[in-house]
N, C-alpha and C positions, 0 to 999 in steps of 0.2 A: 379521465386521464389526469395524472400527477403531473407536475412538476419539481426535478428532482435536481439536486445543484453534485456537479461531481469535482471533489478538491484534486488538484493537482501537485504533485510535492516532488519539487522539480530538485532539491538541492542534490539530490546522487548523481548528478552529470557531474559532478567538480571534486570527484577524491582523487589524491596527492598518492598516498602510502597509508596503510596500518601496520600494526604490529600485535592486534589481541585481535579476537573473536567479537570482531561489530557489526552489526545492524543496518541496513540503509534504508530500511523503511517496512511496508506492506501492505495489507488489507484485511479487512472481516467484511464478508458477506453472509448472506442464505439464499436458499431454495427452496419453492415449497414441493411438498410430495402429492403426487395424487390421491393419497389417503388424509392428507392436511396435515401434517406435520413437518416440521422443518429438519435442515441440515446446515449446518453452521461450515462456513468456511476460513481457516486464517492464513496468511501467504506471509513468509517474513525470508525477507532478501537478503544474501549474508554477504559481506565483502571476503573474494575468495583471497586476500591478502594476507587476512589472520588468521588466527587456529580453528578447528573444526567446529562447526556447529552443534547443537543441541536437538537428538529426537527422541527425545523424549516428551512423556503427557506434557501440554500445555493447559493452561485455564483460559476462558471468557467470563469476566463479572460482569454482571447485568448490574445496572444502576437505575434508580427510577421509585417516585413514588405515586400511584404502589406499584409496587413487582409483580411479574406474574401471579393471578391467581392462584397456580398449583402450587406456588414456593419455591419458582427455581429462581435462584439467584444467580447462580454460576454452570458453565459449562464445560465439561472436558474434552479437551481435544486429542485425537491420537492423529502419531505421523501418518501421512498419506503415503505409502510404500509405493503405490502403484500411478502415481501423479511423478513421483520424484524419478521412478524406475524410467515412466515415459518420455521421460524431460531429458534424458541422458546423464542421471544421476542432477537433475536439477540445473545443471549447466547453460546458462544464459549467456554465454560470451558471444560478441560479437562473430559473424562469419567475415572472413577482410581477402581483399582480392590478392592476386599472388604476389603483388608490386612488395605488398606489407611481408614477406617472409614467414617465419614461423605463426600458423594460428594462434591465437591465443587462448588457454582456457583455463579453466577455476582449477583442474588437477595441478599447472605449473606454477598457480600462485600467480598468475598475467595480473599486469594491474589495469585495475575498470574492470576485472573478470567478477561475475555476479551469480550466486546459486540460488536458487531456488528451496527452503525450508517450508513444504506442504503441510499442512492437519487440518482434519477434517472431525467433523461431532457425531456420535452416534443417533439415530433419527429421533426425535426430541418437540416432545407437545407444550406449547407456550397457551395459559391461556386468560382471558380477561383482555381489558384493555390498556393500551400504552399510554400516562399522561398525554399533555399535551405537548410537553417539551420532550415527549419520547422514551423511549429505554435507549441506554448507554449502553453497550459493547463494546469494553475495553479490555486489552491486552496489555501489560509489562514485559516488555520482551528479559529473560537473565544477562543480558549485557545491554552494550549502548552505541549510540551512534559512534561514527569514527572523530577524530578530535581534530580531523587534519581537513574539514570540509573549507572549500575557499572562500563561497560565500554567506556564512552562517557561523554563527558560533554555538559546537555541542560541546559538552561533556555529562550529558545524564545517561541514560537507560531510554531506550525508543518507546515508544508510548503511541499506542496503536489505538483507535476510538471508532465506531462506530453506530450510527442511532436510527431506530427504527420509531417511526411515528402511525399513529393509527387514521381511523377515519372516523369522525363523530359518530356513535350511533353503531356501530360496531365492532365485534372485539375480534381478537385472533385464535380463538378455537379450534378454528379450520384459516391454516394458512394460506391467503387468500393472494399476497405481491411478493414477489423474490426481488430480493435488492437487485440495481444492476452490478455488470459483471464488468469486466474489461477488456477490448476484444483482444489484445492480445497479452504477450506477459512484458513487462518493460526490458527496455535494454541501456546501458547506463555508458557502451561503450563504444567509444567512435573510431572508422581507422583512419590513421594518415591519408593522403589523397583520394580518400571515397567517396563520394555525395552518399548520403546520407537522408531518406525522409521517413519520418517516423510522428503517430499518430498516438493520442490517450483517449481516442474513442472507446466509448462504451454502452453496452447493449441492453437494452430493459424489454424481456420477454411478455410485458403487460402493454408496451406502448406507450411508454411514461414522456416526456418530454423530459431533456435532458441538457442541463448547464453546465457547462466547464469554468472553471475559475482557477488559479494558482491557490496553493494552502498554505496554511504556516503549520512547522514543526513543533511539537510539546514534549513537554517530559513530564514525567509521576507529579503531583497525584491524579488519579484519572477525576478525580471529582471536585479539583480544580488547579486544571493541567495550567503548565506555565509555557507558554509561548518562547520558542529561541531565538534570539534577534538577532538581525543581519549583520554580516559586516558592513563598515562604512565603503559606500557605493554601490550596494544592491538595496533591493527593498521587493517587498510584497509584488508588485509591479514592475522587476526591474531584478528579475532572477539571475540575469549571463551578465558576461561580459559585454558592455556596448562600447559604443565610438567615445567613451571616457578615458577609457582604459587603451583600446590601439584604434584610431581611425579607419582599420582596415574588422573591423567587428560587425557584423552584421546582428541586431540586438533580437532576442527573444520574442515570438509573438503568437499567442495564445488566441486561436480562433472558438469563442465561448458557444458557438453554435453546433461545432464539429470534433473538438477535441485535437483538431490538429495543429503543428507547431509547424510554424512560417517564418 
C-alpha cells in the first residue's frame, strides 16, 4: 500500500468579479484499463463571470528523465461531450435554499457560479519506468487565473502539474495504480444563511493511504513553476479569513486525515 499526499488549493473560495475568460484551478489524473493501458484525465474550472471557455484539443507534456520508453512525450486531450452533457452543461453552481431568491447559475453570469471544462485522452500505452522524482503531467491552461482573488496574488496563465511515480523494480507496461480521484467535483459557492459542509475527500481504488495538505498555486514554466504568493495576512496555513480580520471569523481547518474542512 502507498502513501499518497493529496494538495488542496483552496484560493477559489475568494473571487470578487472578472471580466475575461479565467481559470480557477483543476486537475490531471488516470485510470488504468483492464487491458493495462491508461486514460488520462484533465478537469479545468472556468469562472462563469468571464467569456466562454475553450473545447477545443488540449495537450498534456510529460516531463521526466527518461520519458516513456515508447517516446510519448505529450498527450492529447479531446473535450469530454458526455461528462460536460451529464453535468448540465458543466454547471457547478451552488443549489441555495428559497430564503436566497433567484438560483444562481453559470448561464446568468452568478458570481461564485463555476463550470466544469472536461477532456479526456485516447486509451494510451506508457512504457518503462518513471525516474525517481517521477513523470510530470503538466497542463497550460490559454488564459489565467482571475486577478481579483482576495487572498493570493495572480496575474499568469493556471499551470496545472501532476506526477506519477513508480515502484523500484518495476515498470509501467501494464498499468498497474490509477491516481486518486476526487469524490466529488468542488464547489467554490456559498449562500447567504445556509450552513454549508463540504469535504476534499478522495478515493484510491488500490487502497493507497491518503494525505491531505493545503497547495500553493504556480504559473509557467511547468519545469520550473513559480509559486504565487499570499496576500499580506494569509499564508500556506492560514487560507480564510480568521479572527484577524473580523472577530466574528471562524478560521479554516483542514483535517489531513479525511479531507474534510472544519
Amino acid at each position: 500500500m502507498k502513501k499518497i499526499l493529496i494538495l488542496i488549493f483552496i484560493s477559489t473560495l475568494f473571487i470578487t468579479k472578472s471580466s475575461a475568460s479565467h481559470y480557477l484551478g483543476g486537475e490531471i489524473t488516470w485510470e488504468c484499463l483492464s487491458n493495462g493501458a491508461f486514460v488520462f484525465h484533465l478537469n479545468r474550472y472556468r469562472d462563469c463571470t468571464g467569456v466562454s471557455g475553450n473545447m477545443s484539443n488540449e495537450t498534456l507534456t510529460i516531463s521526466g528523465s527518461p520519458l516513456p520508453a515508447n517516446g510519448v512525450s505529450s498527450i492529447i486531450m479531446r473535450f469530454n461531450t458526455t461528462l460536460f452533457n451529464a453535468t448540465g452543461q458543466g454547471d457547478l453552481s451552488q443549489y441555495c435554499s428559497s430564503s436566497y431568491g433567484t438560483q444562481p447559475s453559470c448561464g446568468s453570469g452568478a458570481l461564485g457560479s463555476m463550470q466544469l471544462f472536461p477532456f479526456v485522452s485516447d486509451t494510451i500505452q506508457l512504457t518503462g519506468s518513471p525516474p525517481s522524482s517521477g513523470w510530470l503531467f503538466s497542463h497550460t491552461s490559454p488564459c489565467c487565473y482571475p486577478n481579483d482573488y482576495q487572498n493570493i496574488h495572480t496575474s499568469n496563465q493556471l499551470l496545472l502539474m501532476s506526477r506519477m511515480y513508480g515502484f523500484p523494480g518495476k515498470n509501467v507496461d501494464t498499468c498497474y495504480s490509477s491516481s486518486p480521484i476526487f469524490a466529488d467535483l468542488p464547489s467554490v459557492q456559498f449562500c447567504r444563511d445556509d450552513t454549508v459542509e463540504f469535504s476534499f475527500a478522495a478515493i484510491s481504488d488500490f487502497g493507497d493511504s491518503l494525505d491531505y495538505s493545503n497547495g500553493r498555486l504556480y504559473a509557467a514554466p511547468h519545469l520550473n513553476p513559480v509559486p504565487l504568493p499570499f496576500v499580506s495576512g494569509y499564508s500556506i496555513n492560514d487560507v480564510t479569513s480568521n479572527t484577524s480580520f473580523h472577530p466574528n471569523n471562524i478560521p479554516y481547518t483542514l483535517n489531513q486525515a479525511s479531507g474534510d474542512v472544519l
